[in-house]
RODO-2510 file (C-alpha; in nm, 4 decimals, decimal comma):
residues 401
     n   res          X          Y          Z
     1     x    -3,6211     1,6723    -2,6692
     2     x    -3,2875     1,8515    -2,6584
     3     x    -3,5014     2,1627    -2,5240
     4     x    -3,7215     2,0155    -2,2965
     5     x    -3,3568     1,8773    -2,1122
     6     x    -3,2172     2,1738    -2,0781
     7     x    -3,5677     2,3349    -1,9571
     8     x    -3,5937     2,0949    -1,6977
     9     x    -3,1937     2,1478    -1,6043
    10     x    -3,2394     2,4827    -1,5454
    11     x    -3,5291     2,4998    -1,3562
    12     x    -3,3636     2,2799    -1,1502
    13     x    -3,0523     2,5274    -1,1029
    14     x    -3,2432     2,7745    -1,0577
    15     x    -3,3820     2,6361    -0,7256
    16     x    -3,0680     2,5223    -0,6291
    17     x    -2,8600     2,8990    -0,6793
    18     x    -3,1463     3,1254    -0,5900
    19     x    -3,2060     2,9161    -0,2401
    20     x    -2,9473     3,1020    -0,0451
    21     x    -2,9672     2,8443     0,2371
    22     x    -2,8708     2,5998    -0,0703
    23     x    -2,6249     2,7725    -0,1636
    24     x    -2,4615     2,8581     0,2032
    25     x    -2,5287     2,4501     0,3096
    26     x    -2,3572     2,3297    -0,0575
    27     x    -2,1279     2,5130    -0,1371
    28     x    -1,9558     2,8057     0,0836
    29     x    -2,0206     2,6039     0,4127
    30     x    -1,8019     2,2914     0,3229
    31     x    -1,5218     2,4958     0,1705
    32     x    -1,4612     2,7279     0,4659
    33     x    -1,4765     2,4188     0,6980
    34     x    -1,2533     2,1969     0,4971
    35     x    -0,9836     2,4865     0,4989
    36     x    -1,0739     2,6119     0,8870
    37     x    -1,0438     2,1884     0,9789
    38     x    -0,7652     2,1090     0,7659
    39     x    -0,5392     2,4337     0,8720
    40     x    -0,6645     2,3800     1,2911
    41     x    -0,4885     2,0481     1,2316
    42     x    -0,1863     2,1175     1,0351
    43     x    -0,1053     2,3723     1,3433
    44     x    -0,1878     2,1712     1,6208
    45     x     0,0375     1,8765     1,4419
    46     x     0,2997     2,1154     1,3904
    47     x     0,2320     2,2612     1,7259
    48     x     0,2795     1,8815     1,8683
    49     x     0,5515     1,7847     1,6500
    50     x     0,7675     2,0775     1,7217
    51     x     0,7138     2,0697     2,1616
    52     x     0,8406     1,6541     2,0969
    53     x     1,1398     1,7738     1,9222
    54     x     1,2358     2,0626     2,1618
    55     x     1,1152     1,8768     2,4747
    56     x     1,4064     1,7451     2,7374
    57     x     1,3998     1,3957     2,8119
    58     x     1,4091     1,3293     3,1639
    59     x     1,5864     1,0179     3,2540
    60     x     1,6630     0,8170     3,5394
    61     x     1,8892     0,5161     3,5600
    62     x     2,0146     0,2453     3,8003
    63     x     2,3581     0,1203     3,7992
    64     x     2,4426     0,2972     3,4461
    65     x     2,8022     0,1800     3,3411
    66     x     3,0105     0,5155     3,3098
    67     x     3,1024     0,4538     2,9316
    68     x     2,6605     0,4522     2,9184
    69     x     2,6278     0,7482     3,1509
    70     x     2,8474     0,9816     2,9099
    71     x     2,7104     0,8941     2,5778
    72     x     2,3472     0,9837     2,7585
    73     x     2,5099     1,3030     2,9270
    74     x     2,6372     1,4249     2,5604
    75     x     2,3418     1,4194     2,4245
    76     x     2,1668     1,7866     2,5194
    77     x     1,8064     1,6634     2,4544
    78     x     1,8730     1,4262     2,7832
    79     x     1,8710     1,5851     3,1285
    80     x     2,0386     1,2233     3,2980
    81     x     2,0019     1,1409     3,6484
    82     x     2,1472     0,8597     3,8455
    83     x     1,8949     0,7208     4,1010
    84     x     1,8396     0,4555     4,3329
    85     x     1,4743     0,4306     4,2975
    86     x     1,2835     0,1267     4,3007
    87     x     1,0622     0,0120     3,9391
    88     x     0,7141     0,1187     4,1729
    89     x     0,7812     0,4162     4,2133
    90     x     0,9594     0,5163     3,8869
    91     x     0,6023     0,3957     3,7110
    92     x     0,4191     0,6222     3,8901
    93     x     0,6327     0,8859     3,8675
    94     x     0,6223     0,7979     3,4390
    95     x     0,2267     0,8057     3,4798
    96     x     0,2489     1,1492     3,6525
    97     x     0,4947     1,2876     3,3661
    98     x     0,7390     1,3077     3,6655
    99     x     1,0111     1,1737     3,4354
   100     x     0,9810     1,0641     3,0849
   101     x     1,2353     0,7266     3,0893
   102     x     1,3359     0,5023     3,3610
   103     x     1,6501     0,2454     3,2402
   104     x     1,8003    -0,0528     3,4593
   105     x     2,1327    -0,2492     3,4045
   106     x     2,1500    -0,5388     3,5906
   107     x     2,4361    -0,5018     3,8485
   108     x     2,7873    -0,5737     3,7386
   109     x     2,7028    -0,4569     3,3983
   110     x     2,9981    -0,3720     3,2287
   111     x     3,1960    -0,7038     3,4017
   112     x     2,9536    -0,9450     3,2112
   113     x     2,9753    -0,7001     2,8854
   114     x     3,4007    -0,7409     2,9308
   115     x     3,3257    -1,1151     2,9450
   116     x     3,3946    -1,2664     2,6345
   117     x     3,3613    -1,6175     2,7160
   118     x     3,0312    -1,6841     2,6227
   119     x     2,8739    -1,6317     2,9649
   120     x     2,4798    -1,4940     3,0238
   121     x     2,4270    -1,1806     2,8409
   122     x     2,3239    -0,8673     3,0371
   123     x     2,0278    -0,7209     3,0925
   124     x     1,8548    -0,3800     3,0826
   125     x     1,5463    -0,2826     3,1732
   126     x     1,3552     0,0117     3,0086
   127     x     1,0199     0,1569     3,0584
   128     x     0,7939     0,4257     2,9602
   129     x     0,4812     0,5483     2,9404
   130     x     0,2733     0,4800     2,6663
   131     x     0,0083     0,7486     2,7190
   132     x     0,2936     1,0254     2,7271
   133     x     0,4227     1,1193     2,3368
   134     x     0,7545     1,2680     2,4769
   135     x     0,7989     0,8763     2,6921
   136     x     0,7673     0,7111     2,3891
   137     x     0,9762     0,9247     2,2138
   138     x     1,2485     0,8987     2,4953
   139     x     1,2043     0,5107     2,4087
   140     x     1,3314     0,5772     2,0555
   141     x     1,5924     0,8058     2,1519
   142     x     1,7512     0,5666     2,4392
   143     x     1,7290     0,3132     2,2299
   144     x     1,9912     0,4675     1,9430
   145     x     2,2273     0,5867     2,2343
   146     x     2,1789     0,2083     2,3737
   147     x     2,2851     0,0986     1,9969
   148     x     2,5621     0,2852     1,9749
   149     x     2,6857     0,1829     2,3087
   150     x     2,6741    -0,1452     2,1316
   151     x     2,8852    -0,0298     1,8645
   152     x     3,1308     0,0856     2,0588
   153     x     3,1509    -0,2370     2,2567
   154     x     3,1624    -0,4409     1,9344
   155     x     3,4345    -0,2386     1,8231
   156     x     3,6696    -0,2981     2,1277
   157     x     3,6138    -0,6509     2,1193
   158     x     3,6978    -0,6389     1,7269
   159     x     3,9798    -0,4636     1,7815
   160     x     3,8722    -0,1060     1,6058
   161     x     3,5780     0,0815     1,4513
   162     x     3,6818    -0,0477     1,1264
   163     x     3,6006    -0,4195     1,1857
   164     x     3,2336    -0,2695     1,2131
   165     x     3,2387    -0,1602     0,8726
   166     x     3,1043    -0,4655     0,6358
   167     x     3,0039    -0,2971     0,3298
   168     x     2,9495     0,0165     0,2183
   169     x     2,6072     0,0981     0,0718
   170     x     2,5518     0,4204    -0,1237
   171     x     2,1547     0,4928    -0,2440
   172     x     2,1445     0,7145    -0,4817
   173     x     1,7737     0,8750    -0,6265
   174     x     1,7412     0,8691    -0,9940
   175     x     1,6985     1,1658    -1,1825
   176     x     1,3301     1,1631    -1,2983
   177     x     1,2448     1,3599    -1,6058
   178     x     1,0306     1,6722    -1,5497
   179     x     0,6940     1,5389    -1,7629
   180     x     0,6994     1,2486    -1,5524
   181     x     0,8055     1,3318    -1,1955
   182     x     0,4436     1,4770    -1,0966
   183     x     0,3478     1,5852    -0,7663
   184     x     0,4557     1,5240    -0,3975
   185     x     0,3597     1,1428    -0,3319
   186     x     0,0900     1,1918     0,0010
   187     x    -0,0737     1,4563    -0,1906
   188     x    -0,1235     1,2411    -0,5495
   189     x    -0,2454     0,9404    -0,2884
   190     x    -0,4783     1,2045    -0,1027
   191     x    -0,6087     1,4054    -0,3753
   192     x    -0,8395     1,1288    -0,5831
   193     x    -1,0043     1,0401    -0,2251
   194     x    -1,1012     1,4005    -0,1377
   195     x    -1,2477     1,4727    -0,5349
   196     x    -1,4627     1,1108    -0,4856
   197     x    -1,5986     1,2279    -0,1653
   198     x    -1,6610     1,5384    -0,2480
   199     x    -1,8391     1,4506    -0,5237
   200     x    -2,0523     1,2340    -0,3607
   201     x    -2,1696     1,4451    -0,0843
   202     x    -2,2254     1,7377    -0,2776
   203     x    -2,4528     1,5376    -0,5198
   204     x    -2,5919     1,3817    -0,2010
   205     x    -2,7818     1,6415    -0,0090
   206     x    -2,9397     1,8185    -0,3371
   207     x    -3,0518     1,4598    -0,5086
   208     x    -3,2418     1,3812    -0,2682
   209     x    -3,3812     1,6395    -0,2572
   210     x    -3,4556     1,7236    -0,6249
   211     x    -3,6428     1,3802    -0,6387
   212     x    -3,7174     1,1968    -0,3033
   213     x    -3,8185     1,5608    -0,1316
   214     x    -4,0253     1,6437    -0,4689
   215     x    -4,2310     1,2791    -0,3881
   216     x    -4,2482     1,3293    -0,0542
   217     x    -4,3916     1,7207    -0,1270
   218     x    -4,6083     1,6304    -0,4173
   219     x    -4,4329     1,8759    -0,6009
   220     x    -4,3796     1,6137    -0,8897
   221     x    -4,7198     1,5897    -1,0072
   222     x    -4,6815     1,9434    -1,1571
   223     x    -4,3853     1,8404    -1,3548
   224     x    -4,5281     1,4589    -1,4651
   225     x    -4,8297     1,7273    -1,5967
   226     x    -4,6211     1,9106    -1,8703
   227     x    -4,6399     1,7581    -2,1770
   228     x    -4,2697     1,6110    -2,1909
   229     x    -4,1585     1,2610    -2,1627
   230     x    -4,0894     1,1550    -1,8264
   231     x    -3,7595     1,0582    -1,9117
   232     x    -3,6646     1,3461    -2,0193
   233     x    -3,7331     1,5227    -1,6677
   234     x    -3,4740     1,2344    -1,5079
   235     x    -3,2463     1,3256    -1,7438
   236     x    -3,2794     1,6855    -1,7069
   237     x    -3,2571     1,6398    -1,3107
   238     x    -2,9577     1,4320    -1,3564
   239     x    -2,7937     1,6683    -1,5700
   240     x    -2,8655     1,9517    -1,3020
   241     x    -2,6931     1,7303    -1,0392
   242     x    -2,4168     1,6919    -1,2493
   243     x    -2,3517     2,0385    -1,2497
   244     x    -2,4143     2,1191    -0,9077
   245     x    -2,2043     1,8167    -0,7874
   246     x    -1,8915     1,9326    -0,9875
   247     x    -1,9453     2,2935    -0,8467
   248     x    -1,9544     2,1541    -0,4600
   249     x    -1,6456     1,9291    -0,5392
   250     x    -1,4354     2,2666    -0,6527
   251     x    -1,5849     2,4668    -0,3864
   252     x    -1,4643     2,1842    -0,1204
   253     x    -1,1458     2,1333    -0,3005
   254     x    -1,0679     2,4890    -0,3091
   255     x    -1,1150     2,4559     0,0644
   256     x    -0,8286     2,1831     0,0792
   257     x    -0,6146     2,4312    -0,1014
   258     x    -0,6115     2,6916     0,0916
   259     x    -0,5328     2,5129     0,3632
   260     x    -0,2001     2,3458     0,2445
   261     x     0,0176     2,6585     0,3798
   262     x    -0,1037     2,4958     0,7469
   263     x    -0,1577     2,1357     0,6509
   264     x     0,1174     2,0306     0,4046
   265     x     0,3200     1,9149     0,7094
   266     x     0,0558     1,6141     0,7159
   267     x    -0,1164     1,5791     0,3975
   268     x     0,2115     1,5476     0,2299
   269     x     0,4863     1,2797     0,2173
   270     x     0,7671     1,4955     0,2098
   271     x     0,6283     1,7394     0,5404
   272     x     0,5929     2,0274     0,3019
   273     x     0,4534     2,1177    -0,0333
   274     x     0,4374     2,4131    -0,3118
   275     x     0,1432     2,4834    -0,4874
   276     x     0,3241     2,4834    -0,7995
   277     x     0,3589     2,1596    -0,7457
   278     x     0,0198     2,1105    -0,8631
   279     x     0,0729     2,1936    -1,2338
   280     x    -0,0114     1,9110    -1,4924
   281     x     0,0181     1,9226    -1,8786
   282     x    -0,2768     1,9844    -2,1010
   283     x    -0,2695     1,5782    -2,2043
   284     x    -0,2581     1,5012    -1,8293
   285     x    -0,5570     1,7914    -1,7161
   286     x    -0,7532     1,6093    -1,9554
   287     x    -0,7343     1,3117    -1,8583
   288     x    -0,7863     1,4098    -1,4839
   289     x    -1,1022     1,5388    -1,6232
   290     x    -1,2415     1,2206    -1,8148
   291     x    -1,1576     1,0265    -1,4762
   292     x    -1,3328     1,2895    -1,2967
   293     x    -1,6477     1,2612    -1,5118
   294     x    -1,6339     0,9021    -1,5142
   295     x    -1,7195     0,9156    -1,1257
   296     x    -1,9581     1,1940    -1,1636
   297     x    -2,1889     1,0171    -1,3711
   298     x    -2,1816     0,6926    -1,1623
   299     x    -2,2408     0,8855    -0,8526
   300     x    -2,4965     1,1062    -0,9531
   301     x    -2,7104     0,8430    -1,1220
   302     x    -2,6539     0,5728    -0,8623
   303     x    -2,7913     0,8722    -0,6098
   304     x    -3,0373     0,8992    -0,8407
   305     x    -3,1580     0,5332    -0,8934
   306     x    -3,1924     0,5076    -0,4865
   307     x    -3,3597     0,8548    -0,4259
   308     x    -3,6475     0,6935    -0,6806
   309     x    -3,6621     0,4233    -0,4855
   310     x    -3,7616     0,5787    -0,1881
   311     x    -4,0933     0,7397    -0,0587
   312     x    -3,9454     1,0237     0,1423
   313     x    -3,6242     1,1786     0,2136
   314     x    -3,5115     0,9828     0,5448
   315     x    -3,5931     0,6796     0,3159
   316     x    -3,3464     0,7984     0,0727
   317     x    -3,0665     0,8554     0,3288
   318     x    -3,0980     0,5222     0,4657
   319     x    -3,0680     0,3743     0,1022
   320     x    -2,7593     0,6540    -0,0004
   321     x    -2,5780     0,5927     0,2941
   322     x    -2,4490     0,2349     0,2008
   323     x    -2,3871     0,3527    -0,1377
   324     x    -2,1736     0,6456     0,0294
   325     x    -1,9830     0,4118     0,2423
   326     x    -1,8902     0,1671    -0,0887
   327     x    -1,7622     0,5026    -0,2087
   328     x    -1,5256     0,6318     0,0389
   329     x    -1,3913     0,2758     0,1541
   330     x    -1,3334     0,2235    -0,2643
   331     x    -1,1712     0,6017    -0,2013
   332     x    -0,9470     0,4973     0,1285
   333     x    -0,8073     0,1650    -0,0591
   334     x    -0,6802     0,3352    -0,3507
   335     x    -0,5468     0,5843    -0,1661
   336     x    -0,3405     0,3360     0,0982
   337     x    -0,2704     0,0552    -0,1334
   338     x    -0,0087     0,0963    -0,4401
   339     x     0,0022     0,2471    -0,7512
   340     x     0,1091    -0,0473    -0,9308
   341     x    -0,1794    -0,2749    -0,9684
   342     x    -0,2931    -0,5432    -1,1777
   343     x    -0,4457    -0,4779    -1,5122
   344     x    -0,7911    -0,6335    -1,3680
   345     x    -0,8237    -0,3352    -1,1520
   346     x    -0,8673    -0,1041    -1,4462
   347     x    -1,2156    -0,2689    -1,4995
   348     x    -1,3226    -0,2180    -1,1483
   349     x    -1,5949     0,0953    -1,1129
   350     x    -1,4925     0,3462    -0,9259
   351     x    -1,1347     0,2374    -0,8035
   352     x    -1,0370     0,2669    -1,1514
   353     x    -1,0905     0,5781    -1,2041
   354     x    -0,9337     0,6609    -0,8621
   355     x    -0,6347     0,4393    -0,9618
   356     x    -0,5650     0,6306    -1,3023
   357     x    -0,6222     0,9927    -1,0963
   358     x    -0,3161     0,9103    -0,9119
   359     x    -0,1044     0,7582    -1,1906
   360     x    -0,1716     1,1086    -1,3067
   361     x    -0,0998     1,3035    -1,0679
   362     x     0,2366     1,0446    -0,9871
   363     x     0,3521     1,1466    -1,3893
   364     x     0,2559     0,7731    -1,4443
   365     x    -0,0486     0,8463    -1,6502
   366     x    -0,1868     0,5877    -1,9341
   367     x    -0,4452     0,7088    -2,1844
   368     x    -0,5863     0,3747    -2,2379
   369     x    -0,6190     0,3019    -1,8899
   370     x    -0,8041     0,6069    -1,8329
   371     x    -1,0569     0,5125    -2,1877
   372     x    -1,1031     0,1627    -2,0536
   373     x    -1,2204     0,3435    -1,6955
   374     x    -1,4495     0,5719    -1,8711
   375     x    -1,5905     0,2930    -2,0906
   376     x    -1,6598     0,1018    -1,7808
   377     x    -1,8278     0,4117    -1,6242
   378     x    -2,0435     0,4875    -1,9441
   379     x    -2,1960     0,1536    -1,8961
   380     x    -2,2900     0,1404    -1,5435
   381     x    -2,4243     0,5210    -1,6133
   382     x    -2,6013     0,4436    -1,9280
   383     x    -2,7757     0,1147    -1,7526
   384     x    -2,8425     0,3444    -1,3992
   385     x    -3,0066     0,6047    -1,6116
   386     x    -3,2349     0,3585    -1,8097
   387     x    -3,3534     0,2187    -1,4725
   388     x    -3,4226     0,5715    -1,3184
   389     x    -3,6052     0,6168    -1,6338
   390     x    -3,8224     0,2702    -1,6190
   391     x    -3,8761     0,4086    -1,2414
   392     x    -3,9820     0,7362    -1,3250
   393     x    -4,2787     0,5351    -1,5237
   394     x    -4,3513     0,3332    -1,3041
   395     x    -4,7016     0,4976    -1,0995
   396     x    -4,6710     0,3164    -0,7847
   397     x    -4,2945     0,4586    -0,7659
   398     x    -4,3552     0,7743    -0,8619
   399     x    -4,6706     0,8253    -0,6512
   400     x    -4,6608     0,5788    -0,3493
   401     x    -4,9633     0,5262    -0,1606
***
């Protein structure tokens, strides 16, 4: 039986590596668009991030107290100019990137702010333009000058700066040992999402393939006439897929990688990372693996299960496709929600195994919690492959009418 499995794997890699259009579509394809995507839009965010930052505001104001008008004019990011223009025309001129801010202080500003006596508070009036990045940044940055006008006001009526100062709060980041520090916090959250999908879609294209396109060819007859049980020919495809699904994941991964000189200003938490950042332990490299393995079975036999199901390969899509969308939604909640999760979620398919890849990767990593997320994967694999195998015996399944 052993044999006969591994006869039927490798005829099945062997159409998969000696199909160069296979090999181009599943593996080298993905990996040099990943890194070409992935490094476009590190650049173009950097490219974006860096034209905010150097960009001069350009703001107008109406009636702007004097004390306002030189904390705006000491800033060198603001180019400040005092205007009498109505709030019509300074929209328009915001809409046309004419000016990035327009502020108004109602008139007899700073008499009402002397006030003390309890009488209506001031107002100012700010706008911007909401399709413009640099306006809305102008918003942020007028608003701390604003504050600290506010300060400064608070202070006088105080009677000094240090009336301002109720307590005095110092942070401090605890030292984290080196075995359990792990690896830059975006990249832990993005790295189990990227190894699901990839997983997926590169078992995907070639599963359906391997068994829907074989139905829908007729090529399967020749195979059901060898003398070897039929489920050992599920088996042996599923195997094959395994393989082939691990290889795609690396090849994409290895796309992701070499992209992180252009895209770690994004991908990570921190705006930049080092690859040696990536190191893990042996203890912890294994138990990425058994998490990784977990999801490869479940995937590759779920694709499996549905691609028996159907008559034809656009049948199969249409039945994969949910399937795929369970996975990555399951991929995008572990990787936006928080490490620190009830124990039920450990006995969830599929977001366990997500959930203990970034416990890893965080230097929070729990061997049982990774054994009780392979369990649960061994079972749902076990019971997928025993219904691909009652499929593959079933005649009207295997040859539809």
């Amino acid at each position: 039986m052993f044999k006969s499995l591994m006869i039927i794997m490798k005829k099945e890699l062997r159409r998969v590596f000696t199909d160069r259009r296979l090999v181009i579509t599943n593996f080298v394809l993905p990996m040099a668009s990943i890194a070409l995507i992935y490094s476009i839009m590190g650049l173009m965010i950097s490219r974006t991030t860096e034209e905010i930052e150097s960009h001069v505001t350009k703001l107008y104001g109406v009636n702007v107290p004097a004390a306002v008008e030189m904390i705006f004019k000491s800033d060198e990011s603001i180019a400040f100019t005092e205007t009498d223009i109505g709030a019509d025309e300074a929209e328009s001129m915001l809409l046309e990137g004419e000016i990035d801010y327009y502020v108004v202080f109602e008139p007899g500003f700073e008499e009402k702010v002397a006030d003390q006596n309890g009488g209506a508070v001031p107002t100012i009036d700010g706008y911007y333009s909401p399709k413009s990045d640099v306006s809305i940044e102008a918003n942020y940055k007028v608003g701390a000058l604003l504050e600290a006008y506010r300060n400064t006001v608070l202070a006088s009526r105080l009677g000094g700066e240090a009336f301002l100062d109720v307590y005095a709060l110092s942070a401090s980041e605890i030292e984290i040992p080196v075995e359990d520090k792990g690896i830059d916090r975006g990249i832990a959250n993005l790295v189990p999402m990227l190894v699901s999908i990839f997983i997926f879609a590169g078992a995907m294209g070639i599963g359906m393939d391997s068994i829907a396109g074989e139905k829908e060819r007729g090529t399967i007859a020749t195979m059901l006439l060898t003398p070897v049980d039929r489920g050992v020919i599920i088996g042996g495809k599923v195997l094959s897929l395994s393989v082939v699904a691990v290889i795609s994941m690396a090849s994409s991964f290895i796309g992701v990688l070499l992209s992180i000189p252009f895209s770690a200003n994004f991908l990570s938490a921190e705006g930049s990372f080092d690859m040696s950042q990536m190191s893990l332990g042996g203890a912890e490299l294994f138990m990425f693996f058994v998490c990784m393995i977990g999801l490869v079975g479940m995937y590759v036999t779920i694709i499996s299960v549905l691609s028996m199901m159907a008559n034809s390969l656009k049948e199969a899509g249409a039945y994969i496709t949910p399937a795929y969308m369970i996975v990555m939604i399951t991929a995008f909640m572990n990787m936006f929600g928080s490490a620190d999760t009830e124990p039920l979620y450990q006995f969830i398919p599929i977001y366990n195994n997500l959930l203990n890849m970034k416990q890893i990767l965080l230097g929070d990593a729990n061997f049982g919690s990774v054994m009780i997320a392979f369990g649960t994967s061994t079972v749902i694999t076990l019971a997928l492959l025993i219904v691909a195998r009652s499929l593959m015996h079933k005649e009207k399944v295997v040859f539809p009418s």
